[in-house]
N, C-alpha and C positions, 0 to 999 in steps of 0.2 A: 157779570160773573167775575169774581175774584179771579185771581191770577195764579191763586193755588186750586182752585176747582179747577181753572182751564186746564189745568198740567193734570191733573187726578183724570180729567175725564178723557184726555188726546192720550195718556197713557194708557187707559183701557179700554178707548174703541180701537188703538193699533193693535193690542193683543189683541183683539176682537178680529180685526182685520188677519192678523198674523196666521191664527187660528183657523179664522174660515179659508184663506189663501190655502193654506196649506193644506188641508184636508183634499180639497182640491189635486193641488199639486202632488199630490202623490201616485196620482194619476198617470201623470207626463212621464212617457220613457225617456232613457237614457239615451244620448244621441252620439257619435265621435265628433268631439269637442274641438279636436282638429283639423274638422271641414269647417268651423265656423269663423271662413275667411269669406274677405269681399270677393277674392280672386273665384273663390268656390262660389260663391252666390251668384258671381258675375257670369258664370257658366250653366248654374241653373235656370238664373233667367231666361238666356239664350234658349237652353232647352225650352223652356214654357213657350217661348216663343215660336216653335215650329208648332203649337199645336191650335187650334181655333176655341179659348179660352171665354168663361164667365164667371161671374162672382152670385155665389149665394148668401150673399150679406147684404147689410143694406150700401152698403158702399157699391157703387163702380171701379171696375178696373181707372181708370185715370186718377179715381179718389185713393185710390190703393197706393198705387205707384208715388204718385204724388205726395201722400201722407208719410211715406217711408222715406223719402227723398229729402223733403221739409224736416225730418228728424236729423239726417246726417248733417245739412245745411245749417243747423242751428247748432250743431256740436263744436261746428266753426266758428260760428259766429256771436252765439249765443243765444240761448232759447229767451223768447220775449215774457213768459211767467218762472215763474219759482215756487215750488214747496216750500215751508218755513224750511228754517236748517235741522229745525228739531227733528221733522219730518223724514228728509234727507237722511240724519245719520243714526236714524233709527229705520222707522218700518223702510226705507226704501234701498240702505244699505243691506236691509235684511232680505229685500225683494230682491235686487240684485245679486247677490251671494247664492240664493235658493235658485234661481233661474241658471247662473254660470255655473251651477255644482251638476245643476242638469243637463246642461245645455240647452234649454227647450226655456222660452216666453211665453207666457199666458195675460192676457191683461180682455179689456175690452176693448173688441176688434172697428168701433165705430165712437171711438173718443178722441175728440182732435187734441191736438197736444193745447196748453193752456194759453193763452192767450197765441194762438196761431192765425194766421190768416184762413179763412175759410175756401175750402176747394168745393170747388159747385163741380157737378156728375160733366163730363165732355165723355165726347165720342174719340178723342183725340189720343190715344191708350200708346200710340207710338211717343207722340210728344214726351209722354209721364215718362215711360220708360229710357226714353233716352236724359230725360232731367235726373233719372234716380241712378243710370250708369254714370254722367256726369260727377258726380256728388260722392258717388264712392271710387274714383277715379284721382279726384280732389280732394278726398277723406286721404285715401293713402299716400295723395304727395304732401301732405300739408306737412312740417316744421314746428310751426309756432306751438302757443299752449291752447290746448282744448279747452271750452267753456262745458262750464259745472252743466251735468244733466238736471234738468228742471227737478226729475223725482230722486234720482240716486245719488245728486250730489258731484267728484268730483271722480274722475275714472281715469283710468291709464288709455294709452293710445290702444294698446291690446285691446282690453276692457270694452270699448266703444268699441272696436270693433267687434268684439262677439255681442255685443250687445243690438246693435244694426243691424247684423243678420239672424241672431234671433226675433227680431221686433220685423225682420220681413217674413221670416220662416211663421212666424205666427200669423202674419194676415195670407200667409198661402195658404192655410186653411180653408180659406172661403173663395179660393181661387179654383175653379173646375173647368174639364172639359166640356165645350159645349156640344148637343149632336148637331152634326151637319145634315139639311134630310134633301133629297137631289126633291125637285120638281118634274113630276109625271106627267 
């Protein structure tokens, strides 16, 4: 393929994408954009935690925890794949932008981030959760410069941060109460 088709054709499956995302996204209420701190997520969790929790996704709780975790930890460090930049400072700036104007993330809740390490299902849902309090613990001491987000490119310290708690707030979706049933 030419080099001018590629461009013709990555610009009109991203409106294509742009389009379908958003019809979508119109959906997503509005949330107060000023809970979406780690300190406030770090309190929700706890709460989630007093209760006897499952997942109606295909993920497990551990793959949950641990998938969010692995996102803050690559903010630091630097995520192991990349969007082209085209990518980045088009449809994903624009995903970005629509997401923080909502406050609210929507993506697919069982996509590991790109070239990531694979999290196999454990029963070990304490562990996860103490690696993803870790991580946003270390998010908000960190100094240095943050590394470019694999899809949106390059984001302020703010930024990643509402961005990390929307990207947990979206996999709490498939996070439920489970029933507890007594044995008669």
């Amino acid at each position: 393929m030419e080099r001018r088709q590629f461009i013709k054709a990555s610009v009109i499956g991203g409106a294509t994408l742009i389009g379908v995302s958003s019809g979508a996204f119109l959906f997503i209420d509005n949330v107060d954009k000023k809970q979406l701190t780690m300190n406030e997520a770090l309190k929700n969790i706890d709460a989630l935690l007093l209760n006897n929790l499952t997942t109606v996704g295909e993920w497990s709780l551990f793959q949950i925890f641990s998938h969010c975790a692995q996102s803050v930890e690559y903010s630091l460090t630097g995520f192991p794949e990349h969007k082209s930049q085209f990518f980045k400072s088009t449809v994903g700036a624009l995903a970005f932008a629509a997401f923080a104007s909502k406050g609210k993330m929507t993506h697919g809740l069982d996509e590991v981030i790109p070239g990531a390490d694979v999290i196999h299902p454990s029963d070990n849902v304490a562990a996860a959760i103490a690696r993803l309090k870790t991580s946003f613990v270390d998010f908000m001491a960190f100094e240095g410069d943050l590394a470019p987000h694999f899809a949106y490119g390059q984001l302020t310290k703010t930024e990643y941060e509402q961005a990390h708690v929307m990207h947990l707030y979206n996999h709490f979706q498939e996070i439920v109460l489970s029933e507890v049933r007594a044995n008669y």
